[in-house]
C-alpha positions as CSV (number, residue, x, y, z in Angstrom):
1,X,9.5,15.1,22.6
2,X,11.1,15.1,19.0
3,X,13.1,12.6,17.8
4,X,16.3,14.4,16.6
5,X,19.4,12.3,15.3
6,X,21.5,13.1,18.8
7,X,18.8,11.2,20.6
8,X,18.7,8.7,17.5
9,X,21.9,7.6,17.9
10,X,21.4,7.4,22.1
11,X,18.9,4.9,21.3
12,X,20.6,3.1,18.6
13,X,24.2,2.6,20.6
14,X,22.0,1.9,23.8
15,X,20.1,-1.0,21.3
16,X,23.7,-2.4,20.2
17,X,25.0,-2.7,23.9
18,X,21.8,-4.4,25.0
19,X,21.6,-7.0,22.0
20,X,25.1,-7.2,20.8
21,X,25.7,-7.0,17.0
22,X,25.6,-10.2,16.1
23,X,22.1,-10.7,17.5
24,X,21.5,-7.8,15.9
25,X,22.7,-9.1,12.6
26,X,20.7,-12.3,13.1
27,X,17.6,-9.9,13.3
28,X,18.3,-7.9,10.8
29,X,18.6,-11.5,8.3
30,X,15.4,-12.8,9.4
31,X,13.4,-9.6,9.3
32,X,14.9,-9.3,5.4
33,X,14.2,-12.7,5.0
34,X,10.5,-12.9,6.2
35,X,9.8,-9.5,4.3
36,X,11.4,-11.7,0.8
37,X,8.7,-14.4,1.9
38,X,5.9,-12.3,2.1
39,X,6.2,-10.2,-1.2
40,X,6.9,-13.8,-3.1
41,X,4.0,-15.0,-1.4
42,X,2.5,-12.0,-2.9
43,X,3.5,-12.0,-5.8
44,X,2.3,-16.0,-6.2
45,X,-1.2,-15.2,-4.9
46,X,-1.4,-12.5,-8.2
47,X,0.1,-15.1,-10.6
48,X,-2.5,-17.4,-9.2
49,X,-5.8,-15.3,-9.6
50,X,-4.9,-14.0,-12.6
51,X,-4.5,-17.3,-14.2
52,X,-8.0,-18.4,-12.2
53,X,-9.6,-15.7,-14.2
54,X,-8.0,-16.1,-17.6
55,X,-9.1,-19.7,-17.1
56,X,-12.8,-18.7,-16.2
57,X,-13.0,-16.7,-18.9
58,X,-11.8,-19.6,-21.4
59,X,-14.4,-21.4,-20.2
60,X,-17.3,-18.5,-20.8
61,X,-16.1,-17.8,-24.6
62,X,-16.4,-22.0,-25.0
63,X,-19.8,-21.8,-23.7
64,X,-20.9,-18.7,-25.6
65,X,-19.1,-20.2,-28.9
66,X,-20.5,-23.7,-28.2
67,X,-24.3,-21.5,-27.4
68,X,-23.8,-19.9,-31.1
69,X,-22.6,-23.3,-32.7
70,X,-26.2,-25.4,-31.8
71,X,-28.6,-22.0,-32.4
């Protein structure tokens, strides 16, 4: 069976007389809204590691400098 837009829109008005629009509405908010969540979430998790790393390798050039200062 293909899905061609006549049977599309079948499915769709079928969706809107079964849930209503507003409920509809209300899904379509909290979907966006959890999908807004996630990428930030995402996007926080990067920040984090990449400042975990720049912080590691602070630490490394301070041991290899402080390694050169007492040879």
């Amino acid at each position: 069976m293909r899905l061609v837009l006549p049977n599309l829109l079948v499915v769709a008005a079928l969706i809107v007389l079964v849930f209503g629009t507003k409920k509809l509405r209300t899904l379509g908010g909290d979907l966006g809204s959890a999908i807004k969540g996630f990428k930030k979430a995402m996007n926080d998790d990067e920040t984090n590691c990449a400042e975990k790393r720049r912080k590691r390798l602070r630490q490394r050039s301070s041991l290899i400098k402080s390694k050169q200062g007492s040879v």
